[in-house]
Kinemage of the C-alpha trace (Angstrom):
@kinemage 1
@onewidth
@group {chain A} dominant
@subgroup {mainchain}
@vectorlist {calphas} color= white
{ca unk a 1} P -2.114 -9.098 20.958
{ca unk a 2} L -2.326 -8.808 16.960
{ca unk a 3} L -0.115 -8.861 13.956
{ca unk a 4} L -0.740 -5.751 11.677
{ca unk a 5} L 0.985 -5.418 8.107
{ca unk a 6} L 0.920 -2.588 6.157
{ca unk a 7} L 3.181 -0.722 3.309
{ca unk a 8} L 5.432 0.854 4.872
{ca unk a 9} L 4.175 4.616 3.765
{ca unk a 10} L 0.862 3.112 5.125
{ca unk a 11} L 1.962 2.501 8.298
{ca unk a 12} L -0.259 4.533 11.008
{ca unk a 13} L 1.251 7.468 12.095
{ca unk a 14} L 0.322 6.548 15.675
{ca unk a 15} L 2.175 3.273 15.070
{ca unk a 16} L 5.225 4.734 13.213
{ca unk a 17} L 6.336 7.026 16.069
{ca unk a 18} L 6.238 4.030 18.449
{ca unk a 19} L 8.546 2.457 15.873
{ca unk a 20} L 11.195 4.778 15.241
{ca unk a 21} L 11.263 5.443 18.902
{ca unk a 22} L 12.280 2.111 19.684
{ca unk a 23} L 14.372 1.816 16.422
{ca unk a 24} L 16.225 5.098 17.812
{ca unk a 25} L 16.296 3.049 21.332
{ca unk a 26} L 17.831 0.422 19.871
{ca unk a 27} L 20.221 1.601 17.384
{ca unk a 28} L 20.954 5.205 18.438
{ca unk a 29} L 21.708 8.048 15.914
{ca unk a 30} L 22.516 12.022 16.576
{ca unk a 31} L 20.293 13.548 15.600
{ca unk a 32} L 17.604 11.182 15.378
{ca unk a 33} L 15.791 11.164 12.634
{ca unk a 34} L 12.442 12.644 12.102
{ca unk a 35} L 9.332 10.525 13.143
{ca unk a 36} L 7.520 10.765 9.937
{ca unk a 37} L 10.252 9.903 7.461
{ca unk a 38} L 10.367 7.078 5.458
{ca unk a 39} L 13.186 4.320 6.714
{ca unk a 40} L 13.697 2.054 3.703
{ca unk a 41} L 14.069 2.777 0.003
{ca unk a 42} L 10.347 2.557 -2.013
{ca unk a 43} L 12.108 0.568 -4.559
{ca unk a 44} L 12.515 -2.242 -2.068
{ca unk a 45} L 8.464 -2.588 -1.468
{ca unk a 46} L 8.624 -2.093 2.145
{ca unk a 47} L 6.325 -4.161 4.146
{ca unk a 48} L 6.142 -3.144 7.924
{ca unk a 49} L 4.731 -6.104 10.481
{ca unk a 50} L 4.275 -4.983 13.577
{ca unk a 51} L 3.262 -6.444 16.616
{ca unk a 52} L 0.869 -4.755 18.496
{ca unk a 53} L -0.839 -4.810 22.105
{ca unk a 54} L -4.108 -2.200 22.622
{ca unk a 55} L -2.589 0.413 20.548
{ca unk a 56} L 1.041 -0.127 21.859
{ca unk a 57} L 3.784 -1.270 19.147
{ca unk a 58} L 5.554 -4.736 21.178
{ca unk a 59} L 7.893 -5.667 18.413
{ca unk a 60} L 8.402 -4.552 14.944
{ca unk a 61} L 9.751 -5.891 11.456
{ca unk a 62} L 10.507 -4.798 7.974
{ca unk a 63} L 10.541 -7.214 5.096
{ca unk a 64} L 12.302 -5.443 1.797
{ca unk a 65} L 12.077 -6.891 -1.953
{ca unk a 66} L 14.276 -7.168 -4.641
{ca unk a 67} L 14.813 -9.441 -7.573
{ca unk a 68} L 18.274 -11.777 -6.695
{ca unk a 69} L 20.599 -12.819 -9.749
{ca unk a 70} L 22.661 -15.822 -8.516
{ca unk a 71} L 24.123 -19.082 -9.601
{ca unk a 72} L 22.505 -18.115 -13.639
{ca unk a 73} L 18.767 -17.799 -11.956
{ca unk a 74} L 16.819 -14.825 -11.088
{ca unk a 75} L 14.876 -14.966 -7.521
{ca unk a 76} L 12.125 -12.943 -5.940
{ca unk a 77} L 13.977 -12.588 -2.524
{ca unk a 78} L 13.246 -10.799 0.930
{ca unk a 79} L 14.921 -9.820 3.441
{ca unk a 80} L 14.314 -8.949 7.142
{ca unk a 81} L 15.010 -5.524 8.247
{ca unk a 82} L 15.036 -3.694 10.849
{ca unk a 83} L 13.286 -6.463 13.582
{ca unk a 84} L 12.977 -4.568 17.143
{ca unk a 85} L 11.067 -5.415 20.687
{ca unk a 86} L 10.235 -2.957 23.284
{ca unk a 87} L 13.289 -3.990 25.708
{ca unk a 88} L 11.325 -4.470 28.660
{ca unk a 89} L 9.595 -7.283 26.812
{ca unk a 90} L 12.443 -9.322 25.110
{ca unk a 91} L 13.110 -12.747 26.020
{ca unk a 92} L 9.159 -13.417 26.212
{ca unk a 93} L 8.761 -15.223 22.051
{ca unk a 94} L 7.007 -11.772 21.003
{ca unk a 95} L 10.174 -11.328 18.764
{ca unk a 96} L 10.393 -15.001 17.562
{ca unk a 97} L 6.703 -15.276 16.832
{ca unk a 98} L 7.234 -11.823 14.352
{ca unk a 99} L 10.131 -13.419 12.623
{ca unk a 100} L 8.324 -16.246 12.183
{ca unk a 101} L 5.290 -14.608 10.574
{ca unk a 102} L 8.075 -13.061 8.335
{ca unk a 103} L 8.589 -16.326 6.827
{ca unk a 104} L 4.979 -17.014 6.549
{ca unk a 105} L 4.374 -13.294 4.487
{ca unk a 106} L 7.369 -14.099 2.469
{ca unk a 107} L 5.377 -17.363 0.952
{ca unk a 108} L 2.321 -14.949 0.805
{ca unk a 109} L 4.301 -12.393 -1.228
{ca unk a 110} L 5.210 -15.058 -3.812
{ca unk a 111} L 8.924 -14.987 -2.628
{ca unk a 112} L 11.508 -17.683 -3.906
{ca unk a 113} L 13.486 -17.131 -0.924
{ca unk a 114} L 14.321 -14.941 2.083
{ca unk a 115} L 17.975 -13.898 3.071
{ca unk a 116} L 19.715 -11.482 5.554
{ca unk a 117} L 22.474 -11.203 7.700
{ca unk a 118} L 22.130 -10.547 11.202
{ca unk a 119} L 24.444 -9.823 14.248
{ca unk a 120} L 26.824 -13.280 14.974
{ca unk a 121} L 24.688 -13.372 18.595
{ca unk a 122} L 21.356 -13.035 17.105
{ca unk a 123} L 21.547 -16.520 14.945
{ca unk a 124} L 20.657 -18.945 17.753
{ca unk a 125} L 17.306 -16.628 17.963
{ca unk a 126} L 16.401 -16.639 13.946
{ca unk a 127} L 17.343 -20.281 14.146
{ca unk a 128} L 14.267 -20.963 16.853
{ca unk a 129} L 12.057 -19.032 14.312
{ca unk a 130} L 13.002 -21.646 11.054
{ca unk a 131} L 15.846 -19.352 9.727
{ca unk a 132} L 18.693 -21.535 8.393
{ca unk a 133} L 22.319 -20.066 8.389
{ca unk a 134} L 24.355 -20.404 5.420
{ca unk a 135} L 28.017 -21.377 5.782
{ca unk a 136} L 30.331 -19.281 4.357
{ca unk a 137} L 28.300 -16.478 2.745
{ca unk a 138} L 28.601 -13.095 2.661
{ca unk a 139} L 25.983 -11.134 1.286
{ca unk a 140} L 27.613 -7.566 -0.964
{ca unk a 141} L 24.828 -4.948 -0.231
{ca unk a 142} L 25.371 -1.358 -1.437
{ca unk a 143} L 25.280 -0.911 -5.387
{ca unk a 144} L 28.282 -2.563 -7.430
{ca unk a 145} L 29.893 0.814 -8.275
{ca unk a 146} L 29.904 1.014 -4.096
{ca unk a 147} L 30.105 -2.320 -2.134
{ca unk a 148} L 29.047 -2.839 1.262
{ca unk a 149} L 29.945 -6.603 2.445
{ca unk a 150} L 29.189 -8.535 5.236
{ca unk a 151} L 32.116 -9.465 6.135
{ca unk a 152} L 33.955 -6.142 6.501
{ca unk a 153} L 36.382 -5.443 8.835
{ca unk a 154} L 34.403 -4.433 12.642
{ca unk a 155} L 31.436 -6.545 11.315
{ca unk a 156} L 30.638 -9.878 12.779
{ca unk a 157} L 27.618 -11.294 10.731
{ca unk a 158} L 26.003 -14.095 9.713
{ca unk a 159} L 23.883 -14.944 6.786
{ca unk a 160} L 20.530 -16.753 7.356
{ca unk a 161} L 17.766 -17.926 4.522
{ca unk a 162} L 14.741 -19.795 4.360
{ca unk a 163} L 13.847 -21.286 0.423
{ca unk a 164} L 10.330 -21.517 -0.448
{ca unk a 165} L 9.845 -22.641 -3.455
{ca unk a 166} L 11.169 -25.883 -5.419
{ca unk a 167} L 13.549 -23.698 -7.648
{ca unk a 168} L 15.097 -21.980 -4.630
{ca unk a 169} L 15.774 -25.478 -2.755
{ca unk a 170} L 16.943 -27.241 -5.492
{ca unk a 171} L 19.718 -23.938 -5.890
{ca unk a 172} L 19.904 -24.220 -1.845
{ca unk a 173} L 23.328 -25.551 -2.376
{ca unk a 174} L 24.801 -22.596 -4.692
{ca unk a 175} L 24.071 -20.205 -2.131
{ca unk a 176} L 26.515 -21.592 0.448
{ca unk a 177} L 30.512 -20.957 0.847
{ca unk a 178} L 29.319 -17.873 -1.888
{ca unk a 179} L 29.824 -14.364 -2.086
{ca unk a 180} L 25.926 -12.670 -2.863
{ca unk a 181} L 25.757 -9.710 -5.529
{ca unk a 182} L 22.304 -8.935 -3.067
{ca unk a 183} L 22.771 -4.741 -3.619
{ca unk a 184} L 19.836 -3.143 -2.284
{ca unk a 185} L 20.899 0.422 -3.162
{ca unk a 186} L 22.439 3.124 -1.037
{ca unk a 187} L 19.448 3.729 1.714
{ca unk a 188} L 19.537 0.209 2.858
{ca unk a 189} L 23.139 -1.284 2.486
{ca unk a 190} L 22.638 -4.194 3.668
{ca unk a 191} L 19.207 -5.787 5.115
């Protein structure tokens, strides 16, 4: 078993059916959308990780990009999008040990910080993999002419981060009890 990383346009077309088939498993949609197509928006520098066992796809991540403007700083910040295991294999660290080499390619991207939400369940599991939740923030994805919080009615989510560099932990603090202008655009609402 191997960790591949590649743009996400440069993904292999071999390993991006795999994907979207279990992304489709996972999070159903009618119609499904077409194998080949694109997932995230280009202007969010998708980077695919994928997990991968003699040709098969065993788990599967998306980091996205954006420049953050909180507290008076700007951050380089990524998120975690996306993050899927074949179902028959969950519960065996394959997951944990892609989320975790999330956090590693974040440092290797130059990133200030990392910072998603994720389902309420989910935190205990991107807790084991160094992801640190933040109390009381709510990420705002969408654009700020169109909104798309984290706290909406029907959603039940938590925000996690990691901060990587000295600027980002010294500003650790700022980021809690906050709402988080994060607006990745209209393709991926909220990462």
């Amino acid at each position: 078993m191997h960790l591949e990383s590649y743009p996400e346009g440069a993904v292999p077309q071999a390993f991006r059916h795999q994907i979207h088939a279990l992304q489709n498993q996972t999070w159903p949609s009618d119609p499904a959308p077409p194998q080949d197509e694109l997932v995230h928006d280009p202007a969010l520098q998708p980077l695919s990780l994928i997990l991968v066992d003699d040709g098969v796809v065993v788990a599967a991540l998306d980091i996205l990009r954006k420049p953050l403007h909180h507290a008076g700083n700007t951050f380089q910040t990524g998120g975690l999008s996306a993050v899927v295991t074949r179902p028959h294999l969950r519960g065996r660290g394959y997951g944990r040990h892609l989320v975790t080499a999330a956090r590693t390619a974040m440092i290797d991207l130059h990133l200030d910080l990392g910072i998603f939400t994720c389902d309420r369940p989910l935190q205990q599991f991107y807790g084991s993999a160094g992801w640190q939740p933040l109390p009381g923030t709510v990420l705002i994805g969408g654009t700020a002419d169109d909104p798309f919080p984290s706290d909406q009615p029907g959603f039940d989510k938590v925000t996690l981060a990691a901060f990587f560099t000295p600027a980002a932990r010294e500003a650790a603090p700022r980021f809690h009890h906050t709402r988080i202008p994060l607006h990745p655009g209209h393709i991926d609402k909220l990462w």
